[in-house]
C-alpha positions as CSV (number, residue, x, y, z in Angstrom):
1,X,103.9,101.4,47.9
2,X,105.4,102.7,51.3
3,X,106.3,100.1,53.8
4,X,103.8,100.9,56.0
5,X,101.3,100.0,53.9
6,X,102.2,97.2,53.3
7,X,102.6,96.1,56.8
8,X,99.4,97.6,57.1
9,X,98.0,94.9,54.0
10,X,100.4,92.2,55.9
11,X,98.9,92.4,59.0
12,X,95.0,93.3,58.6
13,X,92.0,91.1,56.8
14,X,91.9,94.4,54.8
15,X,90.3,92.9,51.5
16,X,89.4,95.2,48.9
17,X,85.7,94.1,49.0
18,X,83.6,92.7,52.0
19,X,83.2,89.0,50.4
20,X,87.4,88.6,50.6
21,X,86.8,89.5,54.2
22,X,83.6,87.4,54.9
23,X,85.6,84.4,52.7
24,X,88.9,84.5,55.0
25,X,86.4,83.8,57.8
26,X,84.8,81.3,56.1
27,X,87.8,79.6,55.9
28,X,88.1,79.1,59.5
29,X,87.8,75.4,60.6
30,X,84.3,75.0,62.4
31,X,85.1,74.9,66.4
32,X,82.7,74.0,68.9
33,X,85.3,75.9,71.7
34,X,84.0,79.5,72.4
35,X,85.4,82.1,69.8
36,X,87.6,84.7,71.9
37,X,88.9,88.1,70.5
38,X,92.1,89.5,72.2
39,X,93.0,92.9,71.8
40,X,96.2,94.8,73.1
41,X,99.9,96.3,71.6
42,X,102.9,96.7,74.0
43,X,104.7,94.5,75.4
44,X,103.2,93.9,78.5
45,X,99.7,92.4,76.5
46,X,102.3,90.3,74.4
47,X,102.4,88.6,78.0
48,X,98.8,88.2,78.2
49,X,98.4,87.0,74.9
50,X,101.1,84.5,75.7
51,X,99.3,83.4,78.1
52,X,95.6,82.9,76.7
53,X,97.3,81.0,73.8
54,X,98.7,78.7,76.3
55,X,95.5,78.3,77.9
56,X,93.6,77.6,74.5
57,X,95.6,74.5,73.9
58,X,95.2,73.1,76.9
59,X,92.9,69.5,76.2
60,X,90.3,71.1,78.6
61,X,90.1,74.4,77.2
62,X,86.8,75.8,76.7
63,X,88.1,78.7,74.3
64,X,89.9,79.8,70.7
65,X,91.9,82.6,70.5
66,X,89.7,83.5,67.3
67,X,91.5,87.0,66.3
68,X,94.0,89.4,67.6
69,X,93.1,93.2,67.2
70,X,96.4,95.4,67.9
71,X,98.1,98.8,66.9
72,X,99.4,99.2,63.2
73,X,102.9,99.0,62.7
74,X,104.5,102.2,63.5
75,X,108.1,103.3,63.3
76,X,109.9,102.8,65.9
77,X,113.4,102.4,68.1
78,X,116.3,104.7,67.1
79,X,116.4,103.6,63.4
80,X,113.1,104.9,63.1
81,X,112.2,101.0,61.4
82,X,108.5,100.4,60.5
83,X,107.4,97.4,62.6
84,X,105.0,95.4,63.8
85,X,103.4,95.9,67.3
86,X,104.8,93.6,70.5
87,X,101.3,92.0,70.3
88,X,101.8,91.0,66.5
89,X,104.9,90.2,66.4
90,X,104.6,87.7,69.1
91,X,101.5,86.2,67.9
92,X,103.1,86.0,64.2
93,X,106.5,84.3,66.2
94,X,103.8,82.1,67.7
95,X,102.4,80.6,64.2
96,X,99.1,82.8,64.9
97,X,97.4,83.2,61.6
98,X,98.1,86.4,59.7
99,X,95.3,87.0,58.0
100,X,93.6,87.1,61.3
101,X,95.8,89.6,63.2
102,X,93.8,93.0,62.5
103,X,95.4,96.4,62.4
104,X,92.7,99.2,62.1
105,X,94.1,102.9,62.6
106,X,90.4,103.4,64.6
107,X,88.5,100.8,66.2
108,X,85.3,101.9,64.3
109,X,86.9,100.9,60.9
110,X,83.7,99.3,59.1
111,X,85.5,97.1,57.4
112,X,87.1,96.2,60.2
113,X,84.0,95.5,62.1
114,X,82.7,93.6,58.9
115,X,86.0,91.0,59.7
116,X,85.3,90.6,63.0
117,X,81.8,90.1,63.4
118,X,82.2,87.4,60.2
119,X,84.0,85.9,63.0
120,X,81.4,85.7,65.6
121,X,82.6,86.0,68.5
122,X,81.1,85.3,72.0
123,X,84.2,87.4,74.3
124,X,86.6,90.3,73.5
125,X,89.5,90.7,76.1
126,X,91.9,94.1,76.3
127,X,95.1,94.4,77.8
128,X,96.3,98.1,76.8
129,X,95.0,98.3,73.2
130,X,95.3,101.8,73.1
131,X,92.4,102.6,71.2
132,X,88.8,104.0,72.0
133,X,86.4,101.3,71.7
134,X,82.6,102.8,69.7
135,X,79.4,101.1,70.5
136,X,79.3,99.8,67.3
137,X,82.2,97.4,68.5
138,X,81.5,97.2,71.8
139,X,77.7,95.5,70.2
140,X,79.6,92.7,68.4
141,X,80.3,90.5,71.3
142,X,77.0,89.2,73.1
143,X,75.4,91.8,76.0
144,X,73.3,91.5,78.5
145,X,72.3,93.4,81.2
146,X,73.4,94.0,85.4
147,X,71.0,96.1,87.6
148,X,71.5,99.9,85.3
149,X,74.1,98.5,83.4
150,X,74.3,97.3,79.7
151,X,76.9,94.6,79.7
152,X,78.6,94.3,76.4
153,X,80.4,91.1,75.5
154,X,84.3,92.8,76.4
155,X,86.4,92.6,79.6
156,X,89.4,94.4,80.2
157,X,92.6,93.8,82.4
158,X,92.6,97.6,83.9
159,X,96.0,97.8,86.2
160,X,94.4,99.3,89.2
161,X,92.4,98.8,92.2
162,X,89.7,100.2,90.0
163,X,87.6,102.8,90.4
164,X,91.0,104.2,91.7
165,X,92.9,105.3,88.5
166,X,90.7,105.1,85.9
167,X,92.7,106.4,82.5
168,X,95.8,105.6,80.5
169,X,98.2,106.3,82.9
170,X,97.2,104.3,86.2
171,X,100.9,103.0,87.4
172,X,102.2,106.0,86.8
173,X,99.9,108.3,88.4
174,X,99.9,105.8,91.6
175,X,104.0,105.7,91.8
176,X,103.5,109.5,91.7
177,X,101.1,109.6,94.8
178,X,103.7,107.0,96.6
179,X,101.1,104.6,97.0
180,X,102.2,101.4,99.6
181,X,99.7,99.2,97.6
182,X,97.8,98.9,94.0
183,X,96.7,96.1,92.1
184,X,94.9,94.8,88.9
185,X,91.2,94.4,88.1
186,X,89.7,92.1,85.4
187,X,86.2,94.8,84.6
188,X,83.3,94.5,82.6
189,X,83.5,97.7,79.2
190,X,81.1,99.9,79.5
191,X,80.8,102.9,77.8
192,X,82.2,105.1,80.5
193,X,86.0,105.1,81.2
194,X,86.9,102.3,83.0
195,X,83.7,102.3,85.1
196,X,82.5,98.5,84.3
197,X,81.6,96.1,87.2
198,X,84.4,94.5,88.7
199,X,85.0,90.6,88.5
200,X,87.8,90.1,89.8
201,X,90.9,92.0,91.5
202,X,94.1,91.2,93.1
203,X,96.2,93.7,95.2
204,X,100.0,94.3,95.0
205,X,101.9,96.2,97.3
206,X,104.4,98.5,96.2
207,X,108.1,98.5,96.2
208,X,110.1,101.7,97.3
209,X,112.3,101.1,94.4
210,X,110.5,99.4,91.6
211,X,109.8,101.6,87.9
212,X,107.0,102.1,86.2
213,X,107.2,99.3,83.6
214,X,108.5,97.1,85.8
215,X,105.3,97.6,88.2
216,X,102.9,97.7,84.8
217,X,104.4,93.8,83.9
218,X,104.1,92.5,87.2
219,X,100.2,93.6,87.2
220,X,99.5,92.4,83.7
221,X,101.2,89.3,84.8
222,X,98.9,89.3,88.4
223,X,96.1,90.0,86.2
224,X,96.3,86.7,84.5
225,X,98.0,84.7,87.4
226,X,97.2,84.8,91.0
227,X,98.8,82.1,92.9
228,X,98.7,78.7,91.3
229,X,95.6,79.7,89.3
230,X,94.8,81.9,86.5
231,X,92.9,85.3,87.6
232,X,91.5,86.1,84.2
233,X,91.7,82.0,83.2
234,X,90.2,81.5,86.0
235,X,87.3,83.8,85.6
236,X,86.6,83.2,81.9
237,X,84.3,79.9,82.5
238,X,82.0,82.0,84.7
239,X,82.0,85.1,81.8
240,X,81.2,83.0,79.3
241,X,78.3,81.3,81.0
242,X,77.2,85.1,82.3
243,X,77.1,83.7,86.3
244,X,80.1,86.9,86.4
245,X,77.5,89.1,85.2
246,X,75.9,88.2,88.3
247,X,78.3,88.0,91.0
248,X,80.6,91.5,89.1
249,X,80.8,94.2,91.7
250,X,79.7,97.8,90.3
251,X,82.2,100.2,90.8
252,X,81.6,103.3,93.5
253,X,82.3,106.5,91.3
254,X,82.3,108.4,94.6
255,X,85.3,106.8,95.4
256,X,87.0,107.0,92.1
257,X,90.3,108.9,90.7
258,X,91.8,110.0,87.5
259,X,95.1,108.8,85.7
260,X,95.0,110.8,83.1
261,X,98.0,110.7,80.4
262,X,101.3,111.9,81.3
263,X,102.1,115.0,79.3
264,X,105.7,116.4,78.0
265,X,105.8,118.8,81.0
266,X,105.2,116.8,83.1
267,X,108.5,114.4,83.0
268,X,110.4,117.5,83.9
269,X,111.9,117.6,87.3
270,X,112.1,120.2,89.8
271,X,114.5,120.0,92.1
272,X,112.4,122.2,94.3
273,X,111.0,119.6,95.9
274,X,111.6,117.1,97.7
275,X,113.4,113.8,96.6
276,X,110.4,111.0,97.0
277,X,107.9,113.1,95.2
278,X,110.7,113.5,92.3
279,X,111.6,109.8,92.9
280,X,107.9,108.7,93.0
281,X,107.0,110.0,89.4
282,X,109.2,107.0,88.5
283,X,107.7,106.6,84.5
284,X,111.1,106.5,81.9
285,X,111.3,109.8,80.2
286,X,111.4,111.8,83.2
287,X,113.8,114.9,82.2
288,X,116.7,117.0,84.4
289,X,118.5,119.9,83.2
290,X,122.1,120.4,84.6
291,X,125.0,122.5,84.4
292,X,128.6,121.1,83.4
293,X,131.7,123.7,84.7
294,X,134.8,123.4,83.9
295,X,137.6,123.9,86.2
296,X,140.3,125.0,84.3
297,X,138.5,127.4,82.1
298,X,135.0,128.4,84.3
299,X,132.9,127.6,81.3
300,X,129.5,126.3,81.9
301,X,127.2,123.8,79.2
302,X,123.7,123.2,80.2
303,X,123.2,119.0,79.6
304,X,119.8,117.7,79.3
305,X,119.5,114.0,80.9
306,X,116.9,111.7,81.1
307,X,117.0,109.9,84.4
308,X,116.2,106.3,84.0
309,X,116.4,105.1,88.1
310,X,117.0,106.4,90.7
311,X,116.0,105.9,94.9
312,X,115.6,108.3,97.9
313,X,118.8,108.8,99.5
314,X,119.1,107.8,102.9
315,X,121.2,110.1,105.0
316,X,119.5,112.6,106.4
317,X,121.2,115.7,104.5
318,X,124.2,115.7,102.4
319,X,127.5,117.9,102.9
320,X,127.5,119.7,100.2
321,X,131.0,122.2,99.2
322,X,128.8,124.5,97.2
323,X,125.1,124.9,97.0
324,X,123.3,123.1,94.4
325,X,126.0,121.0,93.8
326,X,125.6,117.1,92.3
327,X,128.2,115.1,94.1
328,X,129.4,111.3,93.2
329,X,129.0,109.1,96.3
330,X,129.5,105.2,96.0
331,X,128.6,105.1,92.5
332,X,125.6,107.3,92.5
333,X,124.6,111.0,91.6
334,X,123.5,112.4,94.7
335,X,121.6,115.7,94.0
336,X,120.7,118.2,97.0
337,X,116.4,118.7,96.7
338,X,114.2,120.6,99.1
339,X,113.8,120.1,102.7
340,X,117.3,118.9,102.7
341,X,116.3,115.9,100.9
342,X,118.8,114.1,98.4
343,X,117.9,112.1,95.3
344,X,120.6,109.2,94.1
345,X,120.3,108.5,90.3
346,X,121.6,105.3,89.1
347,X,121.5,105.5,85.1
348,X,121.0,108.4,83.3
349,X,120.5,108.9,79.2
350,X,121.6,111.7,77.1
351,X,119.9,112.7,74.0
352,X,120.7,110.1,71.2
353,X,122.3,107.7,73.5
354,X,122.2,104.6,75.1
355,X,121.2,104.0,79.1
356,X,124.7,104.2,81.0
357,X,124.9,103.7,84.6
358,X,125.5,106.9,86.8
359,X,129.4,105.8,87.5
360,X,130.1,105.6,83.7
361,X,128.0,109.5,82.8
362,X,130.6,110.7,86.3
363,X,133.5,109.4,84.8
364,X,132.8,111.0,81.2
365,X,132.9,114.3,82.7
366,X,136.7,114.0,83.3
367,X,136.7,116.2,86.2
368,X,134.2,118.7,85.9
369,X,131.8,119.5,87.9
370,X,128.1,119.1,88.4
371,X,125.2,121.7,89.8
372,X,121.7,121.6,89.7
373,X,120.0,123.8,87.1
374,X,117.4,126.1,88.6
């Protein structure tokens, strides 16, 4: 058996007949506390489980973390290792169950569904699951209904003012428009993307400088804390008694925007234009191609780096000895962009190797020198 399989077996209430499944649940000490599903993978929802299994113990706690639906293990990091998601691995580090961390490939997985409605629960939460959610699940969880709207029994932690960026790629997109000022949004699912009624929000204004997971943490994070109080904790008496059915504001799709996935061709740059829109798209990944001469001999190699940080310089233009060249300036690689605009990277990555810091990659060169490829 490969080992993803049996990760796969590990981590899901995957029995070979529905009765294993409905007896696991069975199992399950009776609890008078409401039964609360959590769903999410990356790091950042590891954070947001943290904190709703913090909140469940709590002697005043009105809710169980009942289940944990996440991602199945996957290979990963540069040894290509099968693991566990964030999300699992966290809740197994935690003493969660295993038998009651679920790992479908797809959402509508019947016996999948079979597990989880065995466990009857009253609230689903997601925090970056990363997988569409069918009607059949969505129909577990108690509904009701708002004005038009069927309200199902799921709420999701959506890291946007929403309806602004509705999609998978909301920080990202925003960092690329240079936005002074985003937030997080605890929403009602419905069936359209990211279109649910709005409980709750908080806003966040934007640093200059800050990266894209960096920004994505510190929503998650606002999205369960906002200032001494819980947001989501905060919230969840008031979804479970269905008052925030009442008081959720519906979402004006006249006044929505797309973050739609961030594709390969995308994270290239172009140093065509002009530093804060290159510094702005600010996700990791993003690419630059430049050209290595040699002095002595006049030969030129074509390096492909991955530029992990970087800020707007702040001098107005940049003496430069030879157009499109990359200069080293107080421990940054200043590169000459449009509208005699400079971008500074910090760290850079070459293929196959670790993050180094822009003064170490300079250094490496021994001398050589740096031009922008065009």
């Amino acid at each position: 058996m490969n080992s993803s399989l049996m990760l796969r077996r590990f981590f899901t209430l995957n029995a070979t007949s529905s009765s294993s499944s409905s007896c696991c649940a069975s199992l399950k000490p009776i609890s008078k506390k409401k039964q609360l599903v959590f769903l999410g993978s990356p790091q950042v929802s590891a954070a947001v489980l943290d904190d709703l299994l913090s909140a469940s113990t709590t002697p005043d706690s009105i809710f169980e973390v009942a289940a944990i639906v996440t991602q199945p293990p996957s290979a990963r990091n540069r040894g290509r290792k099968v693991m566990p998601s964030p999300v699992a691995q966290h809740a197994l580090d935690r003493g969660f169950p295993s038998d009651l961390i679920f790992t479908p490939e797809k959402a509508g997985e019947e016996i999948f569904l079979s597990s989880l409605r065995a466990l009857q629960p009253e609230l689903c939460i997601t925090a970056a699951y990363g997988n569409i959610l069918p009607r059949k699940f969505l129909k577990i969880p108690p509904m009701g209904l708002l004005v038009t709207f069927i309200i199902w029994g799921t709420v999701n932690i959506h890291p946007s003012l929403l309806p602004l960026y509705r999609g998978a790629a909301p920080v990202q997109r925003a960092l690329q428009d240079g936005v002074k000022e985003t937030g997080v949004s605890v929403a009602f699912t419905i069936r359209a993307l990211d279109a649910g009624p709005v409980i709750a929000c908080e806003r966040v204004e934007v640093d200059d400088q800050i990266k894209a997971p960096n920004l994505l943490a510190l929503l998650f994070s606002r999205g369960m804390t906002i200032g001494r109080s819980k947001l989501l904790i905060h919230e969840l008496p008031s979804i479970f008694d269905g008052s925030a059915k009442v008081k959720a504001r519906p979402q004006d799709d006249s006044k929505a925007s797309l973050a739609p996935k961030i594709t390969p061709e995308e994270s290239w740059l172009s140093f065509d234009q002009e530093a804060s829109i290159l510094h702005n798209k600010g996700w990791p990944g993003t690419r630059a191609k430049v050209v290595v001469i040699d002095n002595k001999n006049g030969e030129h190699k074509v390096l492909e780096l991955k530029i992990i940080s970087s800020r707007v310089c702040g001098q107005s233009s940049i003496q430069l000895k030879e157009a499109d060249d990359i200069q080293f300036i107080k421990d940054t690689l200043v590169v000459p962009c449009s509208g005699s605009t400079s971008l500074e990277v910090l760290e850079v990555q070459l293929p196959g190797k670790n993050v180094i810091s822009s003064a170490a990659f300079w250094n490496g060169l021994r001398g050589q020198r740096l031009k922008i490829l065009r």
